[in-house]
VOGU-3710 file (C-alpha; in Angstrom, 3 decimals, decimal comma):
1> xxxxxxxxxx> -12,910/-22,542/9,535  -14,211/-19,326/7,614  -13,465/-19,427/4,045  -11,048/-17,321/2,606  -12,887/-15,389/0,310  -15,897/-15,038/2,170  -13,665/-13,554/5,230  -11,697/-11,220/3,348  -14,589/-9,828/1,307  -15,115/-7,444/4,232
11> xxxxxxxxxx> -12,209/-5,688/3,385  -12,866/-3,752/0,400  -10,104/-1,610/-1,103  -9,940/1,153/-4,298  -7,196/1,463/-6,121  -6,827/5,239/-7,496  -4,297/6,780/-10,364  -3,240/10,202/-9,558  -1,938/11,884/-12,714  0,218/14,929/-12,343
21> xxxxxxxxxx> 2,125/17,328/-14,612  5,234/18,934/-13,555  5,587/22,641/-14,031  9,403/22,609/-12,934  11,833/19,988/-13,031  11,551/17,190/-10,404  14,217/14,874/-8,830  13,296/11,796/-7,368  15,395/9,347/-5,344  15,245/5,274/-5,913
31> xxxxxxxxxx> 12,237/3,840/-4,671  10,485/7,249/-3,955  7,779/6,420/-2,300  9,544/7,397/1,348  9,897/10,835/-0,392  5,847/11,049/-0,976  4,846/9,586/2,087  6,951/12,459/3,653  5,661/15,430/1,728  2,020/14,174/1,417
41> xxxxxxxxxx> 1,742/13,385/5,506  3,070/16,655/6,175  0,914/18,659/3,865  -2,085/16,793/5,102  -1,586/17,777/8,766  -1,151/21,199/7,508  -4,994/21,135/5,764  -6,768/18,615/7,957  -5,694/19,457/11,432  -7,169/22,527/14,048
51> xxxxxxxxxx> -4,208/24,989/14,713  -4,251/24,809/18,106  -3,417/20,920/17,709  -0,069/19,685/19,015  -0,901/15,882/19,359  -3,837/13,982/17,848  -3,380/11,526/20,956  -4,783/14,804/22,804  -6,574/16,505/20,808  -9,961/16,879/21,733
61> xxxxxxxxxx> -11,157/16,565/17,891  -9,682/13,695/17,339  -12,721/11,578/16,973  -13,493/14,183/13,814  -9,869/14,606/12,805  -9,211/13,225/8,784  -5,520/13,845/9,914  -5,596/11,454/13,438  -7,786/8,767/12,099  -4,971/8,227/8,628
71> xxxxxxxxxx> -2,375/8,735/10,272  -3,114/8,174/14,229  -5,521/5,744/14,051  -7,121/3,433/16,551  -8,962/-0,334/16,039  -12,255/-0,087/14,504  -13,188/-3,006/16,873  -11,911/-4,433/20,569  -9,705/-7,289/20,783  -7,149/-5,847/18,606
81> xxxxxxxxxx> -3,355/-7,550/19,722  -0,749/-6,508/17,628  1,539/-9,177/16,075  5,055/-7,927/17,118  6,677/-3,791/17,416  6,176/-1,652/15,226  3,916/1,097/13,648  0,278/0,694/13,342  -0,984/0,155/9,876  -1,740/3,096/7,469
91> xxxxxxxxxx> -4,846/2,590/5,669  -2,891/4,041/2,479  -0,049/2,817/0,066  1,495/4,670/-2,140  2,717/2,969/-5,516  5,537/5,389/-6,399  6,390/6,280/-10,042  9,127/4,499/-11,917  10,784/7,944/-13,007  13,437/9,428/-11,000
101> xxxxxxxxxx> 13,846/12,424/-13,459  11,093/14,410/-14,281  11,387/17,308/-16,948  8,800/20,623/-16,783  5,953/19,867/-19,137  6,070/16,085/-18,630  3,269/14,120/-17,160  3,606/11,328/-14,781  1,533/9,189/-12,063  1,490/7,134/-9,251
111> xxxxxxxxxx> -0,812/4,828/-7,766  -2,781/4,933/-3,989  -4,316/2,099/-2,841  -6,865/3,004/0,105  -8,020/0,440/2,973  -11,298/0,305/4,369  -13,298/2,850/6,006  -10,066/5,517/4,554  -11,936/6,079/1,188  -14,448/8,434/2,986
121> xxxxxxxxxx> -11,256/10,679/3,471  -10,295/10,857/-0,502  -11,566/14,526/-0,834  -8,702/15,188/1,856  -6,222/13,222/-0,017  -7,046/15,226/-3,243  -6,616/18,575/-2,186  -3,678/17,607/0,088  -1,714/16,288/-3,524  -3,564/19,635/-5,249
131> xxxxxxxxxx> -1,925/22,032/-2,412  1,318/20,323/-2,472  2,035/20,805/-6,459  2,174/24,661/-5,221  5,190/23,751/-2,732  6,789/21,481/-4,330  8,119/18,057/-4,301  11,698/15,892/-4,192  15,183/17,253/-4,433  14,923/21,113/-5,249
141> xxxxxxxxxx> 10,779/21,533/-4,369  10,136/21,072/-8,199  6,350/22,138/-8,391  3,733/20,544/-10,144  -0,246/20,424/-10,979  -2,615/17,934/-10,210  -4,428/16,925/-13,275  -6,339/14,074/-12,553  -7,510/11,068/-10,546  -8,986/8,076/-11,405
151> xxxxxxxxxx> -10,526/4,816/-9,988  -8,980/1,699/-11,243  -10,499/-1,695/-10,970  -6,834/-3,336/-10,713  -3,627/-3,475/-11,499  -5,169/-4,945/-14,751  -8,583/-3,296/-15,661  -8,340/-0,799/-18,616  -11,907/1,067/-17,729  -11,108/3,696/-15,202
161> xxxxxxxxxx> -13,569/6,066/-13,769  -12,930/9,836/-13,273  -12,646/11,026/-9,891  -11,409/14,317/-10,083  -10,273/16,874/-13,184  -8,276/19,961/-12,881  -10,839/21,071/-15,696  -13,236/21,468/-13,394  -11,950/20,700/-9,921  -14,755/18,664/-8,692
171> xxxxxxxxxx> -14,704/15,186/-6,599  -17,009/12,476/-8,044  -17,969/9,773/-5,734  -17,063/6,848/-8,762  -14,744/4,920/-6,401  -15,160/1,423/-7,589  -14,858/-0,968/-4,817  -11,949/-3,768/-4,772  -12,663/-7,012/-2,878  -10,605/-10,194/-2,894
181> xxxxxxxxxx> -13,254/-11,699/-4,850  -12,992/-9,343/-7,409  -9,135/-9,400/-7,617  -8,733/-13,205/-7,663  -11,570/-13,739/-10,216  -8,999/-14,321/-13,084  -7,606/-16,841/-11,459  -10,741/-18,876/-10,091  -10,708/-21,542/-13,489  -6,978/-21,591/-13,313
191> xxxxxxxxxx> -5,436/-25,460/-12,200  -2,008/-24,187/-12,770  0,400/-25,510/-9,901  3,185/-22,946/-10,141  3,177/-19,798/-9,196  5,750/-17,237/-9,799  5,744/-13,984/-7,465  7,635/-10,974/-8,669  9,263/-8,723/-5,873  8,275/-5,076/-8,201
201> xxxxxxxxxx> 9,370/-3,243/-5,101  12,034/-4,239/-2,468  10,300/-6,609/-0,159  11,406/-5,962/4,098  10,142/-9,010/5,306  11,676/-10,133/9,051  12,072/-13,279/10,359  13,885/-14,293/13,533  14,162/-10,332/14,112  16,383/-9,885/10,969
211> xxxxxxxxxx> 15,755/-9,079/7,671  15,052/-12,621/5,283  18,384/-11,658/2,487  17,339/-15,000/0,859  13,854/-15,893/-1,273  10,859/-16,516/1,526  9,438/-19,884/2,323  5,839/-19,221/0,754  4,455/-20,408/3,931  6,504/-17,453/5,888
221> xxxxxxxxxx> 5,672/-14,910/3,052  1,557/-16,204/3,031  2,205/-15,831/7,309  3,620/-12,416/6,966  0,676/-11,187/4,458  -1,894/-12,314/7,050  -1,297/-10,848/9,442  -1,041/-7,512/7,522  -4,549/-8,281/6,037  -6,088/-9,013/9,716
231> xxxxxxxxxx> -4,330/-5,485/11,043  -5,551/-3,862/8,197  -8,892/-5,227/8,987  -9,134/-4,595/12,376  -8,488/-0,620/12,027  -10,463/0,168/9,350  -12,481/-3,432/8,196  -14,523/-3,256/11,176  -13,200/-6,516/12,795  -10,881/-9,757/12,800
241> xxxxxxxxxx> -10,945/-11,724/9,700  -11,616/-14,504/11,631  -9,685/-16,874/9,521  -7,999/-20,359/10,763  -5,043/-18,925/10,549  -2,972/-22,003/11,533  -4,980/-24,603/9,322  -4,089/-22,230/6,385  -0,510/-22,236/7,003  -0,431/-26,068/7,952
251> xxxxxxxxxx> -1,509/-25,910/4,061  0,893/-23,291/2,834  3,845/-25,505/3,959  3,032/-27,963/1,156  4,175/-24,871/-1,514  7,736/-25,335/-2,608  10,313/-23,168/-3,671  11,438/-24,205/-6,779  13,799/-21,531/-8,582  14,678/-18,048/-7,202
261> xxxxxxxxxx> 16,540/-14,982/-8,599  15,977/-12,333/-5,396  18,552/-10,254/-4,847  19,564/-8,394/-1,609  19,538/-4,230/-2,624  20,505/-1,633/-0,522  20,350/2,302/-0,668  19,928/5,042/2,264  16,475/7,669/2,223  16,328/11,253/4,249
271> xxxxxxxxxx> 14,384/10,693/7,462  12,197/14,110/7,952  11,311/12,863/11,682  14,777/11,995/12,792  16,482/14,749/10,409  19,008/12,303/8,754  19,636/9,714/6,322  18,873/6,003/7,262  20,780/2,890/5,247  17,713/0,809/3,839
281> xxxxxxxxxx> 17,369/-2,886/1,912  15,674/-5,109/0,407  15,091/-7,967/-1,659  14,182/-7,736/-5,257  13,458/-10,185/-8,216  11,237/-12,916/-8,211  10,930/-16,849/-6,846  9,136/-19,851/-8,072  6,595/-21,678/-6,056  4,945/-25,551/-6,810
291> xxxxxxxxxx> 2,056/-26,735/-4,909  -1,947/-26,731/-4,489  -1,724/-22,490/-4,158  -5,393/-21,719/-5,676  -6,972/-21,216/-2,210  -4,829/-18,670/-1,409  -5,450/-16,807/-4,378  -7,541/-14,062/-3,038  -4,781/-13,810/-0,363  -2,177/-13,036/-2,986
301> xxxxxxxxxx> -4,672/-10,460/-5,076  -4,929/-8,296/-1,940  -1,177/-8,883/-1,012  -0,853/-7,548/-4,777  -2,031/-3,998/-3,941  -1,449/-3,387/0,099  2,384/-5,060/0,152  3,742/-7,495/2,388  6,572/-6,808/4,841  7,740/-3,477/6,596
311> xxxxxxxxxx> 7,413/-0,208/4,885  4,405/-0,724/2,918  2,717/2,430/2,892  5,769/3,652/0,859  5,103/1,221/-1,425  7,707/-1,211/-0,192  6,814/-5,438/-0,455  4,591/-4,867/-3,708  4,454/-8,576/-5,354  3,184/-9,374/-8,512
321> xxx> 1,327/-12,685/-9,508  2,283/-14,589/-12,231  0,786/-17,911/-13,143
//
């Protein structure tokens, strides 16, 4: 079996901070990372794609397109077999901020993580948030100004690198490279045996073909961040993971629950493709695991920054590790 570090090295991620300052009031709605997804894929069409272009799947500059290989995207490598319906993966997820009300003058941020072979599109992403602070964004198109961006080394590295400066205006190639490796190391001496995940954002996860209203089985929630990681891999890693996928969750099953305090929440977001408002839910809060987790640590650091579950390029299924 291929080692789980070794295998998921190949998948490198970055984790940016884009810092903006709002020249008008801005209204967000709960969990607003729907909201940006919506604005930002739109704008990004707008600057990336030819204007003849009515359908990436036709376009004849597709191969070249920043727009069809984000958003449109094909496998990286053959043998790709998708694990069940649904969208293809994004090679983006957006990290929305925690403010809902934003006043002019204030600053705020959000977070980006980008997948793969995607971080040769950041210039794109840049100006597409830079051009969109001139229309607007959330209830009322409250404008805003792109002030900076910066490469973080994780969720918990305090040295970020600039990547781009409204003093300026110029893109730095100082993208600092995330791998699992990397992301687990502060974990690698630990011998703890619990393990606490935190649920930061509502977490979609289906089993059965509903949603789970109840804390996961670590062995369905390790299962469901898998295959996420292989998909993710297999657009824009280059290839399969080639992990023993069934050995590892033979292992997983060992991991107890052992105290829980997810909660089912539910709230409705505006649908810009279907024109209409669309009840959402999911769980929140956190659940207590007990078992021999360590080996699946560099698992859980990458779960930490692409999500797990439906809906995770809005930023839906972010988990937090706790030891």
């Amino acid at each position: 079996m291929t080692t789980t570090l070794a295998a998921l090295d190949r998948l490198e991620l970055a984790l940016l901070q884009f810092t903006l300052r709002a020249e008008e009031a801005i209204t967000l709605p709960p969990f607003s990372g729907s909201t940006l997804r919506g604005a930002f894929g739109t704008q990004f069409r707008r600057i990336a794609c030819a204007p003849h272009c009515t359908d990436a799947s036709t376009c004849l500059l597709v191969t070249a397109c920043a727009y069809a290989r984000v958003f449109e995207a094909q496998p990286a490598a053959a043998g790709y077999q998708a694990a069940g319906p649904g969208e293809l993966p994004r090679p983006f997820i957006i990290h929305p901020p925690a403010l809902a009300a934003i006043k002019a003058g204030e600053t705020f941020s959000f977070h980006l993580t980008l997948v793969g072979a995607a971080r040769q599109h950041l210039p794109y992403f840049i100006l597409t948030w830079r051009e969109l602070g001139r229309t607007g964004l959330g209830q009322g198109r409250g404008r805003f100004r792109l002030e900076q961006v910066e490469s973080h080394g994780g969720w918990t590295d305090s040295a970020p690198r600039l990547i781009y400066s409204a003093a300026d205006e110029l893109v730095r190639n100082e993208v600092q490279p995330l791998t699992a490796a990397r992301l687990a190391a502060r974990w690698q001496a630990s011998e703890a045996t619990r393990l606490k995940l935190d649920f930061v954002m509502p977490l979609r996860l289906k089993t059965g073909g509903a949603f789970l209203q109840t804390a996961p089985p670590f062995a369905v929630l390790l299962g469901a961040l898998l295959r996420r990681l292989e998909s993710l891999s297999f657009f824009y890693g280059g290839g399969s993971l080639a992990l023993d996928y069934r050995a590892l969750l033979e292992q997983a099953r060992d991991i107890k629950t052992t105290a829980s305090d997810v909660r089912w929440v539910a709230w409705e977001r505006y649908s810009q493709r279907q024109d209409q408002r669309i009840p959402w839910g999911g769980l929140l809060g956190s659940v207590e695991y007990e078992g021999t987790w360590a080996a699946f640590a560099p698992v859980l650091a990458l779960g930490e920054l692409v999500g797990v579950g439906n809906n995770c390029t809005f930023g839906l299924g972010r988990i937090k590790l706790e030891v």
